[in-house]
TORTOR-926085 format. One record per residue: residue number from 0; residue in one letter; y negated, z negated, x negated of N, C-alpha, C, CB in turn. Coordinates in nm, 2 decimals, always signed. Glycine has a CB too. Layout:
BEGIN
ATOM, NUM, A, Y, Z, X, Y, Z, X, Y, Z, X, Y, Z, X
...
end
This chain:
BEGIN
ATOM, 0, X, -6.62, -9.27, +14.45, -6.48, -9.23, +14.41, -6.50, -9.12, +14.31, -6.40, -9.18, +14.54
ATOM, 1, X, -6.43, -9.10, +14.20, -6.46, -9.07, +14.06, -6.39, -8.92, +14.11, -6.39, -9.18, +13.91
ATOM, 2, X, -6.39, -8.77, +14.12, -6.35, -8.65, +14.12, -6.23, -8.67, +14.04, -6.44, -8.55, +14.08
ATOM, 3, X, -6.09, -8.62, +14.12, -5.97, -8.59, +14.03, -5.93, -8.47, +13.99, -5.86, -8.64, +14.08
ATOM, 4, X, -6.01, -8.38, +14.06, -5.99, -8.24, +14.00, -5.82, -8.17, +14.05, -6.02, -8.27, +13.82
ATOM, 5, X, -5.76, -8.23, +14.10, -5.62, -8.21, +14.10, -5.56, -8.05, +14.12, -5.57, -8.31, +14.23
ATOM, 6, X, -5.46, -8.01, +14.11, -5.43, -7.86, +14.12, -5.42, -7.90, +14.30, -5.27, -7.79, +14.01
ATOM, 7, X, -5.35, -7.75, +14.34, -5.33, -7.74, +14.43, -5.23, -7.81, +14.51, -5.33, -7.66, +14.43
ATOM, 8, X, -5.11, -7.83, +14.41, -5.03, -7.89, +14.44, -5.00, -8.09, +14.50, -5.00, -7.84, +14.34
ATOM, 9, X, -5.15, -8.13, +14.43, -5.20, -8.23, +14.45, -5.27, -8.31, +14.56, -5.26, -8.22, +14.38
ATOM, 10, X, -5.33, -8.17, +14.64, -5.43, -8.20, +14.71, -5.36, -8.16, +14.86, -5.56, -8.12, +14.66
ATOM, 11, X, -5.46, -8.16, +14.94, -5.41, -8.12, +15.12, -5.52, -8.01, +15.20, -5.42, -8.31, +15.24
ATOM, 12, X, -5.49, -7.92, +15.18, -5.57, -7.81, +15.27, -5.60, -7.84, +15.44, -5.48, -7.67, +15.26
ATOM, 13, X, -5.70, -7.87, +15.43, -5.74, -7.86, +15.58, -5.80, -7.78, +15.64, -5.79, -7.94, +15.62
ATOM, 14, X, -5.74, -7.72, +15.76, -5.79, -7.61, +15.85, -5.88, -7.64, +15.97, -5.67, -7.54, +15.90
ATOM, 15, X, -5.99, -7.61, +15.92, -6.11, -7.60, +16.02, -6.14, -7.53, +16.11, -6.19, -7.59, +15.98
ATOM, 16, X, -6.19, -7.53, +16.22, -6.20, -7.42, +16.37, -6.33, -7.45, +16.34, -6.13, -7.47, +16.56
ATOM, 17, X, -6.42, -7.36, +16.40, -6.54, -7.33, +16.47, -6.60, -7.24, +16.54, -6.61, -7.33, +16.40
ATOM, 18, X, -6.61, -7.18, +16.62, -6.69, -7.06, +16.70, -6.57, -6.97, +16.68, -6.85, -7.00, +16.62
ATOM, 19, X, -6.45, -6.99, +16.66, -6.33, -6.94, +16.70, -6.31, -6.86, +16.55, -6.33, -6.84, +16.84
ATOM, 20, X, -6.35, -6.95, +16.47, -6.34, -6.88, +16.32, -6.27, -6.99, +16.24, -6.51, -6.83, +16.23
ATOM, 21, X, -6.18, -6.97, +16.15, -6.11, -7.05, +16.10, -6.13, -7.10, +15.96, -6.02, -7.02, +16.11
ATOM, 22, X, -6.11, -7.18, +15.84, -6.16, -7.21, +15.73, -6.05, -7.31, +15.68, -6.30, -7.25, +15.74
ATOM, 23, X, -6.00, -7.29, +15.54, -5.93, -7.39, +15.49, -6.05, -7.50, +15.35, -5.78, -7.30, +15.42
ATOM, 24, X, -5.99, -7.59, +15.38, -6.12, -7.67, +15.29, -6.02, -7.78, +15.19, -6.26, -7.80, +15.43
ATOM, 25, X, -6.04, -7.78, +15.10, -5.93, -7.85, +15.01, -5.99, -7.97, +14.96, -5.87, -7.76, +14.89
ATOM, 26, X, -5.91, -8.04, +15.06, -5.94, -8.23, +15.02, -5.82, -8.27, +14.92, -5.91, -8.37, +15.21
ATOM, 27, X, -5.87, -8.42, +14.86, -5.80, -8.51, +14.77, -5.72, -8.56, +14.86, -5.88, -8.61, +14.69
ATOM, 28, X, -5.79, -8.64, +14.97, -5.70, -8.73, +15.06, -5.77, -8.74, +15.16, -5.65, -8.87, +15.02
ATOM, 29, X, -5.65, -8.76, +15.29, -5.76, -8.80, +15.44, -5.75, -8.95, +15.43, -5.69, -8.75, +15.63
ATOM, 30, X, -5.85, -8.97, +15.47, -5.85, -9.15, +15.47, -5.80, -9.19, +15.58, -6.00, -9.23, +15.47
ATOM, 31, X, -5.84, -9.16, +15.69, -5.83, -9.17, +15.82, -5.89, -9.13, +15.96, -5.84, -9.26, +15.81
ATOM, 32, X, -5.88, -9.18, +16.09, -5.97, -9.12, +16.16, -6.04, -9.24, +16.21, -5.92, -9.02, +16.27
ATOM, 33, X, -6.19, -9.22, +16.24, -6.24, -9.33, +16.28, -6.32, -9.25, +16.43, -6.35, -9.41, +16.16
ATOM, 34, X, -6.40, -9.35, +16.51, -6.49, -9.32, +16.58, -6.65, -9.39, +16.54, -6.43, -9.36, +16.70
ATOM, 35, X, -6.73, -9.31, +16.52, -6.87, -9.32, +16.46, -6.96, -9.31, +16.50, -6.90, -9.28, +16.40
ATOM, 36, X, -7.09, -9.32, +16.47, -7.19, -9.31, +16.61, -7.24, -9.23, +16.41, -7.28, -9.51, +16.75
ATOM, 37, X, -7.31, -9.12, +16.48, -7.38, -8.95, +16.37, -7.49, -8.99, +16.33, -7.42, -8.77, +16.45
ATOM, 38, X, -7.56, -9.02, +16.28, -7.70, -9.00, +16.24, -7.73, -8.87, +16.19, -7.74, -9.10, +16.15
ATOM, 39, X, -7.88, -8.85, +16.20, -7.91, -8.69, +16.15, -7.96, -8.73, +16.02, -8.05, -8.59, +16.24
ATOM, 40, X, -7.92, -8.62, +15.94, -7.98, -8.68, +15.79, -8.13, -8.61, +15.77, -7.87, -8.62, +15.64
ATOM, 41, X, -8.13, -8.49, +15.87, -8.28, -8.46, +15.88, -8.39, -8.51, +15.92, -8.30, -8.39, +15.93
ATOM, 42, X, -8.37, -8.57, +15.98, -8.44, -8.67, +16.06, -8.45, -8.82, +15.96, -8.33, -8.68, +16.22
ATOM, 43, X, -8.38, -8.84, +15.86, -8.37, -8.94, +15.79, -8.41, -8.96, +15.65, -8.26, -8.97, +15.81
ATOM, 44, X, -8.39, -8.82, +15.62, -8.37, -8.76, +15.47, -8.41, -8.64, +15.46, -8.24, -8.74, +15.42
ATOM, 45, X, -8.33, -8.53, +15.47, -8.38, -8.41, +15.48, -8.25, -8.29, +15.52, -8.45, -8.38, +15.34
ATOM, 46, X, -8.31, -8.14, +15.53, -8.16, -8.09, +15.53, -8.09, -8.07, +15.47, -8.14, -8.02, +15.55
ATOM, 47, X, -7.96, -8.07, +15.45, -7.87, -8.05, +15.36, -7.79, -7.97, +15.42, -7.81, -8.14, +15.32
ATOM, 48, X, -7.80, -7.84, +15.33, -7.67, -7.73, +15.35, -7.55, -7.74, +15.38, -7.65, -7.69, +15.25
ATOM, 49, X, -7.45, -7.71, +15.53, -7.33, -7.76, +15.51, -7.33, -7.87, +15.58, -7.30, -7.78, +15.38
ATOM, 50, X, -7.37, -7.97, +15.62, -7.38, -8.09, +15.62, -7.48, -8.13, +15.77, -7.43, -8.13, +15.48
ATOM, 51, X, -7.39, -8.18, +15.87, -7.48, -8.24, +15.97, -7.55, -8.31, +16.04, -7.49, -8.25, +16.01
ATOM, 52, X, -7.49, -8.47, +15.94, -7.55, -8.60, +15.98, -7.43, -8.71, +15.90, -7.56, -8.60, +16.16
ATOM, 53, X, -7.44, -8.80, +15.86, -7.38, -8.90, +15.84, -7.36, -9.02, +15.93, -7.42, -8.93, +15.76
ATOM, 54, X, -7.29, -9.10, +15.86, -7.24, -9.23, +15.93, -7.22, -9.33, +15.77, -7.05, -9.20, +16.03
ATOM, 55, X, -7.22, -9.48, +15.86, -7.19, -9.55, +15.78, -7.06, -9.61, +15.83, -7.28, -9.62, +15.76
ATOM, 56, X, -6.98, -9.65, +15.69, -6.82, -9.70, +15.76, -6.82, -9.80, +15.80, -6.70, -9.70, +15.69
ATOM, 57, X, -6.68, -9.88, +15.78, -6.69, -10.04, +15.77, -6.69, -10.12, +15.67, -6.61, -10.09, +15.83
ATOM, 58, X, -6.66, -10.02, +15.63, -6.70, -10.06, +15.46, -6.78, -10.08, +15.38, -6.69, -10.00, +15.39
ATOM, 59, X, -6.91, -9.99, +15.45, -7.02, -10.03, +15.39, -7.07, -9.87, +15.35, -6.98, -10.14, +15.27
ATOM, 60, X, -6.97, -9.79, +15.30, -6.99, -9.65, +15.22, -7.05, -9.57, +15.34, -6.84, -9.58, +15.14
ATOM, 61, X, -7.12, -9.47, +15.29, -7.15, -9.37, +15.38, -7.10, -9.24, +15.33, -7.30, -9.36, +15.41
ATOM, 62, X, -7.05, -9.20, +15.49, -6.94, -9.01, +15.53, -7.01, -8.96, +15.54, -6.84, -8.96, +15.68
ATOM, 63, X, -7.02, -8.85, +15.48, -7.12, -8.75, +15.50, -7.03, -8.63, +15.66, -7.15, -8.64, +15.31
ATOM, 64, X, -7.08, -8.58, +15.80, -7.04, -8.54, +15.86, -7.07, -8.38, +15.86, -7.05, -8.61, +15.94
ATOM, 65, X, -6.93, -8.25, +15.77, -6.97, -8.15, +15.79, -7.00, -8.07, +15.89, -6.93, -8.11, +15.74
ATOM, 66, X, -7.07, -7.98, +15.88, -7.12, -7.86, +15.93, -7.05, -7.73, +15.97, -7.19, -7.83, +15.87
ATOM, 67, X, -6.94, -7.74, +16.02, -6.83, -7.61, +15.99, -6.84, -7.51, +16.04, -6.72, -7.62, +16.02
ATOM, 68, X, -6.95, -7.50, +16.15, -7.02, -7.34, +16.15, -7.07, -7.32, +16.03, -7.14, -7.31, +16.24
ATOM, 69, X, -7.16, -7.42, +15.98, -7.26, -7.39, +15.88, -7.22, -7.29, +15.75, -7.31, -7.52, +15.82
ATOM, 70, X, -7.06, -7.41, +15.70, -7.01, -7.39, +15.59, -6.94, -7.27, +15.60, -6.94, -7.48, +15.57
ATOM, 71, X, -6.88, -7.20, +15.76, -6.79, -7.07, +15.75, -6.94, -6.97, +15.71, -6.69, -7.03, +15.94
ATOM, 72, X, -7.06, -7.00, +15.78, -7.17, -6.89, +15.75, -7.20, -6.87, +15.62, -7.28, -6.92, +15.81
ATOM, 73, X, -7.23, -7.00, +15.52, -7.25, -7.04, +15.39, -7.12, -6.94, +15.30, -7.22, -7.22, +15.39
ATOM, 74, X, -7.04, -6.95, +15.40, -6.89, -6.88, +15.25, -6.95, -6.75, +15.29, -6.64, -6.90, +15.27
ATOM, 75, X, -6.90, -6.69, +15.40, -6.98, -6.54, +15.42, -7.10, -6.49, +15.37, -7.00, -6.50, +15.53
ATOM, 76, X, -7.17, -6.54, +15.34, -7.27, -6.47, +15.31, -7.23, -6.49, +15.10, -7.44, -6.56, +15.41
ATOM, 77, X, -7.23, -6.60, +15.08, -7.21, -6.61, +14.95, -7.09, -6.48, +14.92, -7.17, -6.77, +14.90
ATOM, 78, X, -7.00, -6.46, +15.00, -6.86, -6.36, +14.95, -6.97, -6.21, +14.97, -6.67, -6.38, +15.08
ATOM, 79, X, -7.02, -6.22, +15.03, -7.11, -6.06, +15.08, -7.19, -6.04, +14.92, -7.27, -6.08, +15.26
ATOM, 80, X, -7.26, -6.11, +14.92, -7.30, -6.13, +14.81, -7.23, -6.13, +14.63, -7.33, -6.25, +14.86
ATOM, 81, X, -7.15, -6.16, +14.65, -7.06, -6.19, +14.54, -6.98, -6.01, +14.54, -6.92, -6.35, +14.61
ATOM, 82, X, -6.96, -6.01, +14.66, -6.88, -5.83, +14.69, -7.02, -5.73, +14.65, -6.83, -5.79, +14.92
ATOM, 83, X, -7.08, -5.75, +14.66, -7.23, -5.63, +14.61, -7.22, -5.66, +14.46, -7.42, -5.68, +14.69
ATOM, 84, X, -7.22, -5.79, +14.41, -7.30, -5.76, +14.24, -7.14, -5.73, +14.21, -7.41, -5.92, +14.12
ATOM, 85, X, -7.05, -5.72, +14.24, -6.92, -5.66, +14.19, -6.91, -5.53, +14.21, -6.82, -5.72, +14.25
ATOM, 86, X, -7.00, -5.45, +14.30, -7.00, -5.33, +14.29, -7.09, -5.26, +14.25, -6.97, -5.30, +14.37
ATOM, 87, X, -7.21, -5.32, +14.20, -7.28, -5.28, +14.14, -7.29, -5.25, +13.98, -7.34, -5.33, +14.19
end
């Protein structure tokens, strides 16, 4: 699926829970909900940042399944980061 880049107005913010921390993540579109059986991609591939395991659909395509502790840790540290060379 080719990136549409769309403004905000375009797209659908979705709010994520994890470890009682919250996150908005801005999708193109929800497809749907399925039930899937996870594979580890570590175990298959390697690690990927963010990212905890995949599936394959019925389609044929493969979901990548996020990490949403990972990703709330991933933004904090990058914003910590981002907040220091701005004050320096």
């Amino acid at each position: 699926m080719p990136p549409n880049n769309p403004g905000f107005e375009e797209g659908i913010m979705v709010i994520l829970e994890s470890d009682n921390q919250r996150a908005a993540l801005f999708v193109d579109d929800l497809v749907g909900q399925s039930q899937v059986v996870i594979k580890s991609l570590e175990a298959n591939y390697r690690k990927v940042d963010g990212v905890s395991g995949a599936t394959i659909l019925g389609t044929g395509r493969v979901a990548l399944i996020l990490d949403v502790s990972e990703l709330i840790g991933m933004h904090k540290t990058r914003s910590k980061l981002h907040l220091k060379s701005m004050l320096a």
